[in-house]
N, C-alpha and C positions, 0 to 999 in steps of 0.2 A: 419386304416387297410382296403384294398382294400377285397371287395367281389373277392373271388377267383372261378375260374370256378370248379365246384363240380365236384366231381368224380361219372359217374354212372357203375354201379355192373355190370363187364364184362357179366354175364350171362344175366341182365336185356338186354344189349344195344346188344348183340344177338338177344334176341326176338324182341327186338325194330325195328334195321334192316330189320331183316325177315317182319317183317309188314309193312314198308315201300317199301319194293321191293315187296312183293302181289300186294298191292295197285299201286303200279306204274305199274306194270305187267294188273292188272286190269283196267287202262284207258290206256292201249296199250304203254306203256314204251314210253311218250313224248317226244318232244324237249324241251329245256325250250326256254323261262322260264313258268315253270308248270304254270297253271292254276286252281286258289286256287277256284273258283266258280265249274270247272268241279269236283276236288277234294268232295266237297260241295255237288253237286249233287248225285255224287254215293253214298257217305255215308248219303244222305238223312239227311241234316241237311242247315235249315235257318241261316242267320247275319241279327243283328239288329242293328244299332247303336242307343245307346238309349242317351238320356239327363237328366241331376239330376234333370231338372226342372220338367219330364215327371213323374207325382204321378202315372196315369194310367199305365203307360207300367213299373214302378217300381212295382207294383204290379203284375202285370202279373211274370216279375221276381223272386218275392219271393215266389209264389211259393212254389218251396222243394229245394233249393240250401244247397252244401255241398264248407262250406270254413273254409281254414286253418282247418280242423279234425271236424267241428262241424255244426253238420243240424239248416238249418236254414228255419222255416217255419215262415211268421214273415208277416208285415203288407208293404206301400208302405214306413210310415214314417219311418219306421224301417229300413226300403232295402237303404234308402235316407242316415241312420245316418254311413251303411255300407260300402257304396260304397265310402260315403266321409271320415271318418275317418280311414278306411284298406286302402286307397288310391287304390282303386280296378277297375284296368283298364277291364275287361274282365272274363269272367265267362262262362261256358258252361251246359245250362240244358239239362240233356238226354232228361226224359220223355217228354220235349215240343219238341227234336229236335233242339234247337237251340243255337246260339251263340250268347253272345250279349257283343259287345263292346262301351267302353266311348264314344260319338261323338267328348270330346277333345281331344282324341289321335290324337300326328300326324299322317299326312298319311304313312310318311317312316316308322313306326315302326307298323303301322296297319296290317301289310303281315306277319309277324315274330308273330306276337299278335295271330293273326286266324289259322298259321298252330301249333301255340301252343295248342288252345282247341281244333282242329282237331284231334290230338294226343290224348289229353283226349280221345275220345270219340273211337279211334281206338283202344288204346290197352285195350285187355278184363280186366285185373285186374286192369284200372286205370275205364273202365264204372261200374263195380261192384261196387267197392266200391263210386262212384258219386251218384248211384242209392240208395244207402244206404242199399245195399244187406248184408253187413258188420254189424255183432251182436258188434262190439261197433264202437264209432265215430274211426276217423284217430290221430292216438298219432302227436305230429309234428313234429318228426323223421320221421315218412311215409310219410308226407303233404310234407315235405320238398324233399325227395328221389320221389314222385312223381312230383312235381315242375321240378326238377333235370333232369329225364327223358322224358318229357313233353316238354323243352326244347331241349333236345338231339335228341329227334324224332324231332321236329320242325325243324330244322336244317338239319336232313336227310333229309326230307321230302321237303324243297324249296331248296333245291340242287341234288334232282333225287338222292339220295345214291350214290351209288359206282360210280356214273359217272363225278359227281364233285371231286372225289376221285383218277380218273384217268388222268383226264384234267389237274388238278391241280398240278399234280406230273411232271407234260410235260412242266410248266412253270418258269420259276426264280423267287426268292421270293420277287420281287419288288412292289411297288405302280401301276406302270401301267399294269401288268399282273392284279393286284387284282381290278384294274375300269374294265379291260375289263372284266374280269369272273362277277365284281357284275353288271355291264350291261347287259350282255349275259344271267343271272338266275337271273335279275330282282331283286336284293335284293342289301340292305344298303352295301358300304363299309365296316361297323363295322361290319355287321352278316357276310360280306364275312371273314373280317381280323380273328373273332374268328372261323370259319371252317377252314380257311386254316392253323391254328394254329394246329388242327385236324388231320389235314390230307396228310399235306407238305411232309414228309419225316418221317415214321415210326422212322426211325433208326439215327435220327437228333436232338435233343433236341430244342425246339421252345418254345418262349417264345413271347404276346402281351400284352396290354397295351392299356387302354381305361381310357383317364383321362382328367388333368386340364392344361393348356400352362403355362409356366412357366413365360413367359413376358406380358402373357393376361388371367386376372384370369378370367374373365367372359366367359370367351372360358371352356369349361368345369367344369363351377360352377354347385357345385350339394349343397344339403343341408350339412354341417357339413364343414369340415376342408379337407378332405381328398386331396390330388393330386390326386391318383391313384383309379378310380371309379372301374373297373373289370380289376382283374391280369389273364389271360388266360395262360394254362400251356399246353404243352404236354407232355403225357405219360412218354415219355423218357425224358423230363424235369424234371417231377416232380418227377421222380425214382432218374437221377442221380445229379439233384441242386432243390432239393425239400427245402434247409432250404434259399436257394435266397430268398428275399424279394423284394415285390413293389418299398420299398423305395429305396433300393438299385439301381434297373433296371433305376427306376424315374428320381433317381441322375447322372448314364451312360446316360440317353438320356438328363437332363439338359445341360450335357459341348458341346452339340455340334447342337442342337436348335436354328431355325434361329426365328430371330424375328417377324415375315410375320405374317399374320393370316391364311391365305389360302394357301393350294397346300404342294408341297413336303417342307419338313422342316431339311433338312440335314441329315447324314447319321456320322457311327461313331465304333469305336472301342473299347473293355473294356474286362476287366478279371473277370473272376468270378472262385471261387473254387470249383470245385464235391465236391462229397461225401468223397471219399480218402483224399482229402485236396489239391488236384494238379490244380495248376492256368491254365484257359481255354481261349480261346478267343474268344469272341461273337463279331459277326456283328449285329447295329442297323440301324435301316433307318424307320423316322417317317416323317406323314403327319396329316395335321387339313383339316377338313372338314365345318368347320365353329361353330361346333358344338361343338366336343373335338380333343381333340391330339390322334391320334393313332400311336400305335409305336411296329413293328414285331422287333425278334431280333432272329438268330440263331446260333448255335454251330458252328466254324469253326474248330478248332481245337486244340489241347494239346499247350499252350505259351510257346515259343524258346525264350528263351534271345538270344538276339546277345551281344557278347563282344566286344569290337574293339580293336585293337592292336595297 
C-alpha cells in the first residue's frame, strides 16, 4: 500500500498559508527560486550538516530534542542509536537555533528537507510544542498531523504560495511545463509533480504517482514490495474517486509505459468510476527521472460509448 498524501485540516493549512505569505511579504515577495539561506537568516536559525561519525556535534544535538512525541535529553551514544535506527534525516532544535541535517542526504532532496524544519520553527503551535511548552509529550496522531503540515508549509514555502498557484494554472499539465516551473523554483521534479497535483485545477480531479518502472525494478526500489511509493490526490480527487487505489492507477499506467529508463515514458487512456458508480475518463502521461517513475493523470471527462452501425 502506497503512503498516500495526508490530508491537512482546512483551518490548519489556512494558518499555514497565512504564514507563509508574512514571511514572504517579510523578505520583500521574491523572485524565485527563493532563497532558503535568506529565509534562514530572518528567522535567525543556523544548518549543520552533521555526520554519525561526529560523537561531539551528536552531543551538542542531544541536547533537548522533541521526536515522534517524546523528549529526548540523552547522551551522544544515545543520539548515534537515534538517528540510525528512526532513520532520522533532519531535526530542528529551537533553543540552539538550529537545523541540523544527515551529511548522507542527497543534495536534490536537502532544499525540501530544510524548508520542512523551517516550517517547524515558523508555525507558533508547531515551536511550542518543540520547545516542550506542552504539559504532556505529542500522542502520534499530533506527531503525525504536525509531519503532515510541516510538509504542506514546505511546499508553500519553496514555491512562494499563491504564485506558483497562479503560474501553474496558465500551463498544460505536461512534463515539460513541470521541468520548466521545477527549474524556474529551483526544486525536484517530484516536489514539482506533487504541488502541482495541489494546485492544477481546483475544479479537476488530479491524481500522481511516485513509484517503481515496471520493466526496471531497480528504478524505484524502495525497501518492501510495493510499486507505488506516494499516491498524491487532489481534493476533488479524493472527494469524488476517493476509493481509486495505487494499484489500480499503477496498472493504467503499466499498458502503456515505454521501456526507456529516462525522459518521457508515454502517455495513455483509462476509466475509472466516481462515487456514483459512472465510468470517467482519465488522461495519463508518465516520465522517470532516473530515480523513480512519475506518473500525473487527470479527469477529462463523463466516458461516451460510441456504437457503430
Amino acid at each position: 500500500m502506497a503512503n498516500e498524501d495526508p490530508r491537512v485540516d482546512a483551518f490548519a493549512a489556512a494558518d499555514i498559508e497565512a504564514s507563509i505569505r508574512r514571511l514572504l511579504r517579510d523578505l520583500g515577495n521574491p523572485e524565485p527560486p527563493l532563497r532558503l539561506e535568506d529565509v534562514r537568516a530572518l528567522q535567525k536559525l543556523d544548518l549543520t550538516y552533521y555526520s554519525k561519525a561526529d560523537l561531539n556535534l551528536l552531543d551538542e544535538m542531544a541536547h533537548r530534542v522533541t521526536l515522534a512525541g517524546n523528549r529526548i535529553t540523552t547522551t551522544a551514544r544515545r543520539m548515534f542509536d537515534v538517528v540510525t535506527k528512526a532513520g532520522l534525516k533532519a531535526l530542528i532544535v529551537p533553543e540552539q537555533r538550529q537545523i541540523y541535517i544527515d551529511e548522507e542526504v542527497v543534495d536534490k532532496k536537502r532544499r525540501f528537507i530544510q524548508a520542512h524544519e523551517i516550517t517547524h520553527d515558523l508555525l507558533p503551535w508547531h515551536r511550542s510544542l518543540l520547545l516542550g511548552d506542552n504539559e504532556e509529550s505529542l500522542s502520534p496522531r499530533c506527531h503525525q498531523e504536525m509531519e503532515a503540515e510541516a510538509n504542506f508549509g514546505a511546499r508553500q514555502l519553496i514555491f512562494l504560495g499563491d504564485r506558483f498557484t497562479a503560474e501553474v494554472r496558465d500551463h498544460a499539465l505536461d512534463w515539460k511545463a513541470l521541468q520548466k516551473l521545477s527549474k524556474d523554483y529551483g526544486n525536484t521534479i517530484t516536489t514539482t509533480l506533487w504541488q502541482t497535483v495541489h494546485c492544477w485545477d481546483a475544479a479537476v480531479p488530479a491524481f500522481g504517482m511516485i513509484g517503481r518502472h515496471p520493466y526496471h525494478r531497480d528504478i524505484g526500489a524502495r525497501a518492501g514490495n510495493d510499486d507505488v511509493a506516494y499516491f498524491i490526490r487532489s481534493d476533488s480527487f479524493a472527494q469524488r474517486f476517493g476509493h481509486v487505489t495505487d494499484a489500480e492507477t499503477y496498472s493504467a499506467m503499466s499498458s502503456y509505459v515505454r521501456r526507456s529508463r529516462r525522459g518521457p515514458m508515454g502517455e495513455g487512456r483509462c476509466l475509472f468510476t466516481d462515487a456514483n458508480g459512472d465510468a470517467c475518463e482519465f488522461h495519463l502521461t508518465s516520465f522517470c527521472n532516473g530515480y523513480d517513475l512519475l506518473t500525473m493523470g487527470h479527469f477529462v471527462g463523463p466516458y461516451r460509448r460510441v456504437i457503430g452501425f
